[in-house]
C-alpha positions as a Markdown table, in Angstrom:
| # | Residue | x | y | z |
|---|---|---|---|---|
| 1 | Unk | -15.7 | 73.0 | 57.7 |
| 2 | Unk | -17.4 | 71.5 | 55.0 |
| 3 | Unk | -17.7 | 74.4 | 53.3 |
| 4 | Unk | -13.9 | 74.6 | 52.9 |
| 5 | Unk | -13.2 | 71.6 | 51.9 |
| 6 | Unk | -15.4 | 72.1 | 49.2 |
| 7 | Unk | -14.1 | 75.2 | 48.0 |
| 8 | Unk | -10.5 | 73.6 | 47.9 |
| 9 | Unk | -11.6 | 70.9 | 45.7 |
| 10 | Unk | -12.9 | 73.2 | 42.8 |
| 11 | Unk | -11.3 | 73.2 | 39.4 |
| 12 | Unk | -8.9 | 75.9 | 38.7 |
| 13 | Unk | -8.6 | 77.4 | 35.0 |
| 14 | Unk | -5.7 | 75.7 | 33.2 |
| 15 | Unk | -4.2 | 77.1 | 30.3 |
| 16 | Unk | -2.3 | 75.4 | 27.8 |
| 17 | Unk | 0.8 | 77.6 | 27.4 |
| 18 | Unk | 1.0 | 77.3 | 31.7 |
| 19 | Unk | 1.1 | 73.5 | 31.1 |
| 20 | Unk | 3.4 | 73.5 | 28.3 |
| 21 | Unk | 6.1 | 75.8 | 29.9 |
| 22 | Unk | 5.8 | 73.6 | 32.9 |
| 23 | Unk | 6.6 | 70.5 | 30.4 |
| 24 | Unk | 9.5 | 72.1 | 29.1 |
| 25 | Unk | 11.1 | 73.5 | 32.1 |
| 26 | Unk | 10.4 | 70.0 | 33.6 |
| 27 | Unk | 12.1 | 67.9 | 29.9 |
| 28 | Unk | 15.3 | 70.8 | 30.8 |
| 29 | Unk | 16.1 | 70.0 | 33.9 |
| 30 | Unk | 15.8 | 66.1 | 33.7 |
| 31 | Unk | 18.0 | 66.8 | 30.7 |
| 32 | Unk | 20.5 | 68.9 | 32.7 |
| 33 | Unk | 20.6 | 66.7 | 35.4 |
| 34 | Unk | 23.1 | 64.1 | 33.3 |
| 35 | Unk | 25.0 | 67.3 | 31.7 |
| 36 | Unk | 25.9 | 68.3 | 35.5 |
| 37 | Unk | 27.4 | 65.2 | 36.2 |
| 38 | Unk | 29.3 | 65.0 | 33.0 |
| 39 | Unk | 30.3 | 68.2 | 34.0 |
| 40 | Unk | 31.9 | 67.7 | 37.3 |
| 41 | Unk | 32.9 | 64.3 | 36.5 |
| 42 | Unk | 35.4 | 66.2 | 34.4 |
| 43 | Unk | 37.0 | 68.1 | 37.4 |
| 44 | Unk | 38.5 | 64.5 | 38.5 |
| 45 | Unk | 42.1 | 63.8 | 38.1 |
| 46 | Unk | 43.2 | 60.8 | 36.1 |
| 47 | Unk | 45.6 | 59.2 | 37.9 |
């Protein structure tokens, strides 16, 4: 068991252009998150 554990808790390669695509997907999506509301909030009716 101990052996395991310390396998899971070695370093993995990271790559820069991994981390950066993750970075930017991440920046999109908080960015879209607004733009969707925006977006639906424009399917309401004024009355």
């Amino acid at each position: 068991m101990a052996g395991s554990a310390k396998a899971a808790l070695t370093k993995l390669p990271t790559d820069g252009a991994d981390t950066l695509l993750m970075l930017m997907g991440s920046a999109m999506v908080l960015l879209m998150t607004p733009g969707l509301a925006f977006f639906y909030g424009g399917f309401t009716r004024a009355k």
